[in-house]
VOPAGU-2260 file (C-alpha; in pm, 1 decimal, decimal comma):
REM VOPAGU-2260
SITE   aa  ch    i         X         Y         Z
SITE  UNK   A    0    1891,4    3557,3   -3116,6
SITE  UNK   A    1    1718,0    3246,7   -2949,3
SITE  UNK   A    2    1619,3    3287,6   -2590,7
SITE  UNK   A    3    1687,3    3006,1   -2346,4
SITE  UNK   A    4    1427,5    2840,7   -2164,9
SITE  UNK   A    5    1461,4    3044,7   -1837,1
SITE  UNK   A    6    1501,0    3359,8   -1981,7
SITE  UNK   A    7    1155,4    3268,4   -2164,4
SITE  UNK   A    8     984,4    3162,8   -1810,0
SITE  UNK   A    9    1117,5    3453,0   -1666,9
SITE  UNK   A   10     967,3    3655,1   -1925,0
SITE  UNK   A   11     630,2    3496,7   -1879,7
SITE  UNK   A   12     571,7    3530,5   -1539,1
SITE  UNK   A   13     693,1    3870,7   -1476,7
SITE  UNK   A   14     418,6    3948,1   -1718,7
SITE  UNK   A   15     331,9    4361,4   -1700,5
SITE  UNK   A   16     -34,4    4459,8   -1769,0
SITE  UNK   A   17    -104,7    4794,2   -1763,1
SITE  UNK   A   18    -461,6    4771,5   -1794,5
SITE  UNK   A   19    -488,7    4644,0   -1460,2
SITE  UNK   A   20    -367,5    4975,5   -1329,9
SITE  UNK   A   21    -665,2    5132,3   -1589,5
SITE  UNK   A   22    -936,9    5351,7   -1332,5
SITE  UNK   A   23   -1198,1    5023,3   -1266,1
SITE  UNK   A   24   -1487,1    5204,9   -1102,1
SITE  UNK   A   25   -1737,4    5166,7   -1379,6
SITE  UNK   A   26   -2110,5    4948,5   -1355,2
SITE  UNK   A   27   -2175,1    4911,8   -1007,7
SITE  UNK   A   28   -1856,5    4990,4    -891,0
SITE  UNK   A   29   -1926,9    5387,2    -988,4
SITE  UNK   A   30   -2174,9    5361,2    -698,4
SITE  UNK   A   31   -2078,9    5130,6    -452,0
SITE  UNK   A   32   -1633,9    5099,5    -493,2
SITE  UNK   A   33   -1311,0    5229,0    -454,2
SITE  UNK   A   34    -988,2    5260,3    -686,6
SITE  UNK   A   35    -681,1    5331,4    -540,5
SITE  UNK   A   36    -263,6    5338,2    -680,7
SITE  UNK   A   37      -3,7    5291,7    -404,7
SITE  UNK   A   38     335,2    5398,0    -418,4
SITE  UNK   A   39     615,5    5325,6    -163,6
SITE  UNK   A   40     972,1    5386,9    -123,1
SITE  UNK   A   41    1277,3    5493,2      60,4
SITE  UNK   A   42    1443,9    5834,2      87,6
SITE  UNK   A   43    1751,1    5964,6     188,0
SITE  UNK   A   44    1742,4    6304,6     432,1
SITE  UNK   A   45    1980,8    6554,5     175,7
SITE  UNK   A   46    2191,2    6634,9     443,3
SITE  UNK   A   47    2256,5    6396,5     678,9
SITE  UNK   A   48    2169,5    6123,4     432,5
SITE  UNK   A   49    1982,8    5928,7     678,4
SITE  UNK   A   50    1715,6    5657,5     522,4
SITE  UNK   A   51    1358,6    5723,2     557,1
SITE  UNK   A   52    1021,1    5508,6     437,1
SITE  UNK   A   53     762,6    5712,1     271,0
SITE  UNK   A   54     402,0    5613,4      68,3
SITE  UNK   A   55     221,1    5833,1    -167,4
SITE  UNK   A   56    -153,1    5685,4    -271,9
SITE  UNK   A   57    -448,5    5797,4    -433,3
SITE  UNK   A   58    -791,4    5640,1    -358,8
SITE  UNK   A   59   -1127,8    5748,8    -512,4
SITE  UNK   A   60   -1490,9    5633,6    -367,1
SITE  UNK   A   61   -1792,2    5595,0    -525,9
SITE  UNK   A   62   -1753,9    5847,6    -814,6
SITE  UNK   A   63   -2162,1    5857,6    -948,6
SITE  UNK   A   64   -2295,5    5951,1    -595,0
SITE  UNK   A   65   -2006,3    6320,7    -589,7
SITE  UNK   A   66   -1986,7    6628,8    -646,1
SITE  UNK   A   67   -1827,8    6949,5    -701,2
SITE  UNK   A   68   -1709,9    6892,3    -273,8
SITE  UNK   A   69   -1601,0    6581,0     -94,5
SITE  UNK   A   70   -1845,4    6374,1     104,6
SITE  UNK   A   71   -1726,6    6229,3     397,4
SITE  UNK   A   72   -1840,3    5914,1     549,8
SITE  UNK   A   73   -1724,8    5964,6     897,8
SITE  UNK   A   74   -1975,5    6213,7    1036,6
SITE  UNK   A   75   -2271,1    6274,0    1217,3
SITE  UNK   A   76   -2468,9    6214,3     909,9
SITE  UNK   A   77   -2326,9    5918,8     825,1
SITE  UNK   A   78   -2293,4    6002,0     506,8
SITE  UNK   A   79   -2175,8    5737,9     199,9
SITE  UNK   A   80   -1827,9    5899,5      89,0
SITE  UNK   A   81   -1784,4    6011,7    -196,0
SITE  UNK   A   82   -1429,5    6196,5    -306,0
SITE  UNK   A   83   -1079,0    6141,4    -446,4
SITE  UNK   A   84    -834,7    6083,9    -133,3
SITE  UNK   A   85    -450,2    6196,4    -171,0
SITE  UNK   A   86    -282,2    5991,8     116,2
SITE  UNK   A   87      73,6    6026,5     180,9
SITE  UNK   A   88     294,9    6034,9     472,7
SITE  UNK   A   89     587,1    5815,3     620,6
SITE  UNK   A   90     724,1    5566,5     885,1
SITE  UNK   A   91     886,6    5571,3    1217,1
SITE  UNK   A   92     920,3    5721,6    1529,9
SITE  UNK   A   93     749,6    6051,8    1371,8
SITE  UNK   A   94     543,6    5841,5    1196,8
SITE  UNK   A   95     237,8    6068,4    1006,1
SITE  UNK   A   96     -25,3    5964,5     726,6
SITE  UNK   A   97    -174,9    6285,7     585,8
SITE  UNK   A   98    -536,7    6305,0     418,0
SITE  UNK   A   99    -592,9    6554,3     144,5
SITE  UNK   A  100    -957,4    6541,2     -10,7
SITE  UNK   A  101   -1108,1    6636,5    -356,7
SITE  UNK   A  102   -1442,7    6629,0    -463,5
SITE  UNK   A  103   -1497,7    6386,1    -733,6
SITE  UNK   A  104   -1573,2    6666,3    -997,6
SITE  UNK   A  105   -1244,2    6836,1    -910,3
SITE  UNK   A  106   -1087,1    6500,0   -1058,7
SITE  UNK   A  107    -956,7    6396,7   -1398,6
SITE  UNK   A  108    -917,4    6085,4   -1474,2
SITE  UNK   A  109    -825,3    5959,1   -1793,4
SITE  UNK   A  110   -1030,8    5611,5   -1972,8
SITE  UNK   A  111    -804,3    5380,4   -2065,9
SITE  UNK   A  112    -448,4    5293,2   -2073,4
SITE  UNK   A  113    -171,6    5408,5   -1937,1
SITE  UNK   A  114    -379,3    5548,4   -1665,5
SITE  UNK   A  115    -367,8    5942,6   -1541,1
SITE  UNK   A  116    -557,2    6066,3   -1256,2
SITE  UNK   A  117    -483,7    6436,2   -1119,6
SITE  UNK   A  118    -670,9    6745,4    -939,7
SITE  UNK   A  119    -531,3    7068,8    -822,2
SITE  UNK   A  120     -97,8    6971,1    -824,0
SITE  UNK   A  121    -133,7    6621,9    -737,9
SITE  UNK   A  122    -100,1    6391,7   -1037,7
SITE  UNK   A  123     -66,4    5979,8   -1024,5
SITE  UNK   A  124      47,8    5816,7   -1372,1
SITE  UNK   A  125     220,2    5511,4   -1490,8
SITE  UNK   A  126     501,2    5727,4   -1446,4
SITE  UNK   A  127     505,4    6028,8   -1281,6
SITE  UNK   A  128     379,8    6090,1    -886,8
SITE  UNK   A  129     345,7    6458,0    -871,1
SITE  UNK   A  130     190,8    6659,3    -523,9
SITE  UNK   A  131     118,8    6827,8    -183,1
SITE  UNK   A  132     -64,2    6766,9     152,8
SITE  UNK   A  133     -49,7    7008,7     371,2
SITE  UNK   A  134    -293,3    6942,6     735,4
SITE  UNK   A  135    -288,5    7218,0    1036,7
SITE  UNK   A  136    -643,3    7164,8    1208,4
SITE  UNK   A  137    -666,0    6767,1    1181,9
SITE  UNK   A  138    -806,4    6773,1    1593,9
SITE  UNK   A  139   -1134,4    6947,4    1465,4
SITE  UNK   A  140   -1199,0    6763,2    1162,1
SITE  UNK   A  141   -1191,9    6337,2    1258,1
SITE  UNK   A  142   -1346,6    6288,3     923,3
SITE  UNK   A  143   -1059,9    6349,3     755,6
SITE  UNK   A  144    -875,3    6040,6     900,9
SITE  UNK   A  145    -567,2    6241,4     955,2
SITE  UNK   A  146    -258,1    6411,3    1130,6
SITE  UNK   A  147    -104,8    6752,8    1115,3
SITE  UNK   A  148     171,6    6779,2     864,0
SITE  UNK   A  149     288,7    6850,5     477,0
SITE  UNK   A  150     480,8    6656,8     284,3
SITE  UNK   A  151     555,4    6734,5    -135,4
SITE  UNK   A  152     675,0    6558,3    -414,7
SITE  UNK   A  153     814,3    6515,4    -753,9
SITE  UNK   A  154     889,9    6162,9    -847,5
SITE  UNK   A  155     979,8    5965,2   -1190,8
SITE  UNK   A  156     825,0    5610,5   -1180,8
SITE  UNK   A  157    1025,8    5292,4   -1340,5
SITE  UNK   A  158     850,5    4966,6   -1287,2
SITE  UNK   A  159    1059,3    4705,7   -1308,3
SITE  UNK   A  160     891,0    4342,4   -1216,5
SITE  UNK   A  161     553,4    4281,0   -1200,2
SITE  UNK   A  162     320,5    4044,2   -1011,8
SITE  UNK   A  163      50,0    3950,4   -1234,9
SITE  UNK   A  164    -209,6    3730,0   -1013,9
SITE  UNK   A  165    -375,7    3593,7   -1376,9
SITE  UNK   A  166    -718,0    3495,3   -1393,0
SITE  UNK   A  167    -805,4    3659,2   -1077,3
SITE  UNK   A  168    -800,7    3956,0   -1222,5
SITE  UNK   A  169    -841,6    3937,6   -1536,9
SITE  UNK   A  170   -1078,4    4070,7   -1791,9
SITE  UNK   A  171   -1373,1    3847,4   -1730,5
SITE  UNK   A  172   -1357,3    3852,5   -1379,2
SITE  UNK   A  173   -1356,8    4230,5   -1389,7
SITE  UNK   A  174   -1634,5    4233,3   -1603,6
SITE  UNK   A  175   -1804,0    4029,2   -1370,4
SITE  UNK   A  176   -1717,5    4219,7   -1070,6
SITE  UNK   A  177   -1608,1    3867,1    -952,4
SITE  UNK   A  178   -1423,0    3962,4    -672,6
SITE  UNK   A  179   -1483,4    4175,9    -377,5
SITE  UNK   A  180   -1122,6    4297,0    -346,2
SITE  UNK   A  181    -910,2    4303,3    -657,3
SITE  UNK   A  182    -497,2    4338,8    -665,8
SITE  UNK   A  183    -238,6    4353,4    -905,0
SITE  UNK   A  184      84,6    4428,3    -881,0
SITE  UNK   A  185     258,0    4618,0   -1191,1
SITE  UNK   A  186     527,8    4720,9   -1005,8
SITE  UNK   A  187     605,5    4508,0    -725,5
SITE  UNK   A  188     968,6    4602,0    -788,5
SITE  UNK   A  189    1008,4    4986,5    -878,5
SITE  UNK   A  190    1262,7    5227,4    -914,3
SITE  UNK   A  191    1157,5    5624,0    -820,5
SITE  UNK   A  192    1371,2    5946,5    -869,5
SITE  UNK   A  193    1340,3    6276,3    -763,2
SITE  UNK   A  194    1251,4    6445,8    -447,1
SITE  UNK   A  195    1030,7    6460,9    -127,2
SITE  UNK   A  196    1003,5    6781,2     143,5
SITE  UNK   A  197     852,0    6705,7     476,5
SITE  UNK   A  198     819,6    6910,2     745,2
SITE  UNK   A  199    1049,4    7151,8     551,1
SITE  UNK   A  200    1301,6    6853,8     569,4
SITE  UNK   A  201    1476,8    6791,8     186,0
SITE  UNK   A  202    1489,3    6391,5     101,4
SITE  UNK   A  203    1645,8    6253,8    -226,0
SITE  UNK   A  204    1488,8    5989,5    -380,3
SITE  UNK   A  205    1766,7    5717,2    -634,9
SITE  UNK   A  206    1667,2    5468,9    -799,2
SITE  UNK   A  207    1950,7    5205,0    -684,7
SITE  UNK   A  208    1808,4    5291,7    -318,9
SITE  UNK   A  209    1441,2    5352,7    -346,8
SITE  UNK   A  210    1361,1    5002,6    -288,1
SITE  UNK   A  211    1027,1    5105,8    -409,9
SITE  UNK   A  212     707,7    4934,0    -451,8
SITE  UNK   A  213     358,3    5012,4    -639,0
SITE  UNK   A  214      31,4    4826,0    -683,5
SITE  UNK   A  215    -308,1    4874,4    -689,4
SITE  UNK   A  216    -661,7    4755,9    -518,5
SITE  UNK   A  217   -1001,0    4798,2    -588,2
SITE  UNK   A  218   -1369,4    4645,1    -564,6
SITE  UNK   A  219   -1657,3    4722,1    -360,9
SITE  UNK   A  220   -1524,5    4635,4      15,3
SITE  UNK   A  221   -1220,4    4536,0     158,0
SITE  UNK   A  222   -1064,2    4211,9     337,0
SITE  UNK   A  223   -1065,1    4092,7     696,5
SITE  UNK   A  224    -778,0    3983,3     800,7
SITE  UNK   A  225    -568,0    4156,5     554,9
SITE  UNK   A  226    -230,7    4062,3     514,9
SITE  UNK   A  227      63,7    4252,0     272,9
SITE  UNK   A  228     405,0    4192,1     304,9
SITE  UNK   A  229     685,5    4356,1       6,0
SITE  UNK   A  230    1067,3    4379,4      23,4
SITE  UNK   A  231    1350,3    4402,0    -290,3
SITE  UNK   A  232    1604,2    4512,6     -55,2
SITE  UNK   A  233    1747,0    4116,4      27,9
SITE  UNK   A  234    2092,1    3950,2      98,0
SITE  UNK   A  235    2175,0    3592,8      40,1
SITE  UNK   A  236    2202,0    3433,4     378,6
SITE  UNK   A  237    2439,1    3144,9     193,3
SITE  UNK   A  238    2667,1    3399,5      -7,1
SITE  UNK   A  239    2664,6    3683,9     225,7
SITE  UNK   A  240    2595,9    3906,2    -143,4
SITE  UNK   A  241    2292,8    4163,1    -193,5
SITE  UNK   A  242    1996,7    4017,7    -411,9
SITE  UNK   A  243    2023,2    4285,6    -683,6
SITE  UNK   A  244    1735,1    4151,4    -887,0
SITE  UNK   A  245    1544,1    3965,9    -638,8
SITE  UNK   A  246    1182,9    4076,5    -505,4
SITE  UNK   A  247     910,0    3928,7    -310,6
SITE  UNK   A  248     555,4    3998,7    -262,6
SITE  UNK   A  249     252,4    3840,9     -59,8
SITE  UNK   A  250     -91,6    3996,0      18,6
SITE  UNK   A  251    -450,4    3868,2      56,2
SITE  UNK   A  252    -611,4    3740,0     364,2
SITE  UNK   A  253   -1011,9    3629,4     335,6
SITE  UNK   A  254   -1101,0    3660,1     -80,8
SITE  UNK   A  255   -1433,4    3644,2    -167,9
SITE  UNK   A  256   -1585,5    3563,8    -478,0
SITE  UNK   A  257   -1971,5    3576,6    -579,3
SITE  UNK   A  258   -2047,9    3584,7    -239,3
SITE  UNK   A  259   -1789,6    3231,7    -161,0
SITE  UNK   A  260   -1568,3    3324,9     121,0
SITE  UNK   A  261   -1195,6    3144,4      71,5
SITE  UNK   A  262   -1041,4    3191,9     451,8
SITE  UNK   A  263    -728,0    3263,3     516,0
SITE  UNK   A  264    -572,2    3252,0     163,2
SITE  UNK   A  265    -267,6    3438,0      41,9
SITE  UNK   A  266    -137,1    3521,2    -318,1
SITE  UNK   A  267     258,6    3557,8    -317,5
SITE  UNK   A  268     508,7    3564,2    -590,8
SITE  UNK   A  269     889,9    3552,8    -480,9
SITE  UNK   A  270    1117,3    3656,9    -760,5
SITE  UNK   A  271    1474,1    3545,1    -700,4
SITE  UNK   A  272    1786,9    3638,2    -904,6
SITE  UNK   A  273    1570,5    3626,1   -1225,1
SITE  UNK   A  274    1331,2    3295,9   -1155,9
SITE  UNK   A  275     990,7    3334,3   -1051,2
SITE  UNK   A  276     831,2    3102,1    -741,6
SITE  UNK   A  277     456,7    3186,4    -748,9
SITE  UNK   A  278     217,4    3075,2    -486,6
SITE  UNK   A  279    -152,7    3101,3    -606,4
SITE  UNK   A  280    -466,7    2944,4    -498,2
SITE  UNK   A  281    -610,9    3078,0    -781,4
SITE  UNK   A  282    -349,2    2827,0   -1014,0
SITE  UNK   A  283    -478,5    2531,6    -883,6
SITE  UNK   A  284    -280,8    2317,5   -1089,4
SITE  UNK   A  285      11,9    2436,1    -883,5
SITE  UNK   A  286    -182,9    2263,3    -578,7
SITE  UNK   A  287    -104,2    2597,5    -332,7
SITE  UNK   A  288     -93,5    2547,6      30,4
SITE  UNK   A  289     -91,7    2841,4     292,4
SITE  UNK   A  290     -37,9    2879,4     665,1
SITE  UNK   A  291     -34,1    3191,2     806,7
SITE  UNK   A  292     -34,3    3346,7    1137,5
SITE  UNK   A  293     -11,1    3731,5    1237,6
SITE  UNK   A  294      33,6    3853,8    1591,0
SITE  UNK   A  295      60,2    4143,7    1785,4
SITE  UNK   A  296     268,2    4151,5    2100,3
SITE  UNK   A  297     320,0    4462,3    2348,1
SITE  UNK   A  298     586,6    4607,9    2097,5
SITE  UNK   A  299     534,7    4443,0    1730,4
SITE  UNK   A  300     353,2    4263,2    1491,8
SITE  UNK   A  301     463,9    3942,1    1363,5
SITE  UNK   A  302     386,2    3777,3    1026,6
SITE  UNK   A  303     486,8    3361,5     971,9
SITE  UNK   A  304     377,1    3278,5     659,0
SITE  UNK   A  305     405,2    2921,6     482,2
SITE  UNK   A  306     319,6    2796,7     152,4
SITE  UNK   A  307     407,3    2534,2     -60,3
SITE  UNK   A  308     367,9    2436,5    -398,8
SITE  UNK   A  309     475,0    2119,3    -630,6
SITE  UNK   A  310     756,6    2330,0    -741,2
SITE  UNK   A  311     858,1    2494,0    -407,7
SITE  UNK   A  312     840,2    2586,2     -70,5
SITE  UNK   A  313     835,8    2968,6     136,7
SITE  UNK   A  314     866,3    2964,8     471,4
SITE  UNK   A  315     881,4    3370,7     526,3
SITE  UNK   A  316     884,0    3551,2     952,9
SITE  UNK   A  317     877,6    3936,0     919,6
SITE  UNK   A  318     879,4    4163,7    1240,4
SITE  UNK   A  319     781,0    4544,1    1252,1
SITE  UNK   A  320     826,4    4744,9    1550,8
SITE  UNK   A  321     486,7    4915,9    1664,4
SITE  UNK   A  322     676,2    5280,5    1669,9
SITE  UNK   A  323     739,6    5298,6    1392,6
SITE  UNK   A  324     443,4    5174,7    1217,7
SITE  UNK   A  325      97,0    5377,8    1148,9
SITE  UNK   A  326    -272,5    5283,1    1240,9
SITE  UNK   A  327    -388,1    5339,0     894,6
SITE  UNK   A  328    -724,4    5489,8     801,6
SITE  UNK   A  329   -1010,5    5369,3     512,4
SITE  UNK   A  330   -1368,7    5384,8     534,0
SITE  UNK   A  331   -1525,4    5149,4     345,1
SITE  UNK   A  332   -1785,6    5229,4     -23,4
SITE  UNK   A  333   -2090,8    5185,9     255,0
SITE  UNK   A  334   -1973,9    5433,8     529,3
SITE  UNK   A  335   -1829,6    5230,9     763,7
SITE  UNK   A  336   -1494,0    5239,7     925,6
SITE  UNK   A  337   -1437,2    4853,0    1016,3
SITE  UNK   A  338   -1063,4    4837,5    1025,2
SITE  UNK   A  339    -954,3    5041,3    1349,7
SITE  UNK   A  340    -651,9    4853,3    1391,9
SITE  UNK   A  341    -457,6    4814,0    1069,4
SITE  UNK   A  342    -129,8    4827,6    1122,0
SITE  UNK   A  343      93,6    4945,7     833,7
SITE  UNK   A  344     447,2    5000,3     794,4
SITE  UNK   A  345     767,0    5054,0     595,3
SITE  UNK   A  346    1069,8    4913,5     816,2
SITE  UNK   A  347     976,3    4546,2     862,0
SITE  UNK   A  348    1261,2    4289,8     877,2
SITE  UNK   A  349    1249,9    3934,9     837,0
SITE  UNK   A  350    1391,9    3611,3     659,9
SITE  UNK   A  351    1234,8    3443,2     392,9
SITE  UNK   A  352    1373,9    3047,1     333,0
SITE  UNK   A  353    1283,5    2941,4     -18,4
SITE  UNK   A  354    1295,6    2582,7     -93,6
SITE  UNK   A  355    1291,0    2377,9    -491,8
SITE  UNK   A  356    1127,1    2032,8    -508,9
SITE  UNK   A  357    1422,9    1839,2    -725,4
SITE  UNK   A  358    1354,7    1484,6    -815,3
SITE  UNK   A  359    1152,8    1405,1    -507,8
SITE  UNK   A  360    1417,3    1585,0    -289,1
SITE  UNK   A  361    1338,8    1961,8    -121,8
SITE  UNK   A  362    1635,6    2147,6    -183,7
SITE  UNK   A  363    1744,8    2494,3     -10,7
SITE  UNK   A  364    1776,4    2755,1    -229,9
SITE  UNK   A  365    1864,5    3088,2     -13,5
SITE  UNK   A  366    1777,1    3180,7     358,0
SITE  UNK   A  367    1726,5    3493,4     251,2
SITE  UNK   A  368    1784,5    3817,4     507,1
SITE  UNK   A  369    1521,7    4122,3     414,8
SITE  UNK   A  370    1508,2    4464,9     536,4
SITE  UNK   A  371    1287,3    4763,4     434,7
SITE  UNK   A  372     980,7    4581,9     438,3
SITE  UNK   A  373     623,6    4693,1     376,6
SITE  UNK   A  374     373,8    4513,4     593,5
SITE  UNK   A  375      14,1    4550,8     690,6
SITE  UNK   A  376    -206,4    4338,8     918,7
SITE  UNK   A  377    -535,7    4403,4    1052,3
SITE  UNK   A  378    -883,3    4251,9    1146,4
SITE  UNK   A  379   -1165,0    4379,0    1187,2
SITE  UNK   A  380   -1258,5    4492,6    1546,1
């Protein structure tokens, strides 16, 4: 059978490479970097079947300077961290992110592709997300960046549509260590299934309503501002009909590449209905423009992002309420916690307008309504 020409773009851009989501802290990195695999998604409580945003990530720091016990950063000492981090938690008014540590020895890891990484119960793979946290006496210990709470869980992992940002982060630049913060997206679109228990409360995770969401960052520090924004849970604002294979994605902020600083840039891919709308500064035959502006008022934080392309225009305004979003914690590979105020969260809502350049003419495609989206914004401060 002879593909069409769409169904052949469409096949090239949502391009999976697994060996992007292969453990990267080798050469310097293995001394001065972080690797981490984040996983988000919604739940639904088993009895009452109320919706609820959790994230599950593990993140591992400078893996040649650990040992058989984690090494915290935020200290007296000052120490330089060393350790694999289990993060997980979830969104809203009860909002928690809990901190489980490892040292580095306690880790496996496995070289190559797909990816495994596990220690003690918790276990992160292409897919399979597999763990506990359990936190009682977070008050006395600050350095583990955390509240009091447990959450478990047993998930499958299906990733559906990738964003691959190309050269970026590709081979040579990873050789290199190009880049100061790397991302890829394998799974910018993923379905989960299985189950979650927090705080003794049973959620059930589907994989038509997961809305679910996994990527990956590494490299040896991390951005300022920082900017990610992720939803596949969209209705056409011209049809009035959910967006059933429809996902977009946008993250980036300040990259920085052998020691050039690109400000204010942003990486975004909006899949829609099957075709792909990529805007990537990186593609500079595409001729990428960005505006952005992120702002916190007394009760949220509001993202306007535009950029433009030859091919299109996305004109995208998400809002997150402040109560129900977290203050999330990283110290960076030298010891330092610079980001105090990142704000994350999992119940953003917004509309994204996407536009087609057609024989000189701009041409509406959707004004596109999105709910359950993940956002982060933060500066350092």
């Amino acid at each position: 059978m002879r593909l069409s020409k769409s169904v052949k773009e469409a096949q090239i851009m949502n391009k999976h490479d697994i060996r992007r989501d292969d453990y990267m802290l080798r050469g310097k990195l293995k001394n001065k970097g972080y690797d981490w695999w984040w996983h988000s998604l919604t739940a639904r409580n088993a009895e009452t079947g109320e919706e609820k945003p959790f994230f599950i990530e593990f993140f591992v720091i400078n893996p040649a300077i650990g040992g058989d016990k984690p090494v915290f950063g935020q200290t007296p000492e000052k120490n330089i961290p060393s350790y694999l981090m289990v993060k997980c938690g979830w969104w809203g008014e009860d909002k928690a992110q809990l901190h489980r540590f490892f040292g580095i020895n306690e880790m496996t890891v496995s070289q190559g592709v797909p990816f495994c990484i596990s220690a003690g119960d918790c276990i992160c793979s292409e897919t399979e997300l597999k763990g506990s946290v359990k936190i009682s006496d977070s008050a006395n210990h600050p350095e583990w960046m955390s509240d009091d709470g447990e959450m478990s869980w047993n998930l499958r992992v299906s990733k559906k549509v990738a964003f691959n940002v190309g050269y970026g982060a590709g081979k040579l630049s990873r050789a290199l260590n190009s880049l100061e913060m790397y991302w890829h997206a394998e799974g910018m679109k993923t379905a989960y299934e299985g189950e979650i228990i927090a705080n003794d409360v049973e959620y059930v995770v589907t994989p038509e309503t997961s809305y679910g969401y996994a990527d990956k960052n590494w490299g040896s520090d991390f951005t300022s501002p920082w900017v990610w924004l992720s939803s596949n849970r969209m209705t056409s604002g011209l049809s009035g009909e959910e967006l059933g294979d429809s996902v977009f994605d946008i993250g980036g902020g300040r990259p920085k590449a052998f020691d050039i600083v690109f400000n204010r840039k942003l990486l975004s891919n909006f899949w829609y209905e099957g075709r792909d709308y990529e805007f990537n500064l990186s593609k500079f035959w595409t001729f990428t423009k960005t505006k952005f502006d992120c702002r916190e008022t007394d009760d949220e934080i509001i993202w306007n992002v535009r950029q433009e392309t030859l091919r299109a225009i996305m004109e995208t305004e998400v809002h997150c309420k402040k109560k129900d979003m977290l203050l999330v914690c990283y110290e960076a590979p030298d010891g330092v916690k610079r980001h105090n105020r990142l704000w994350n969260g999992g119940n953003g809502e917004g509309t994204i307008k996407l536009y087609e350049k057609k024989h000189g003419k701009v041409v509406l495609i959707d004004n596109i309504i999105a709910d359950h989206i993940g956002c982060e914004y933060g500066e350092y401060c």
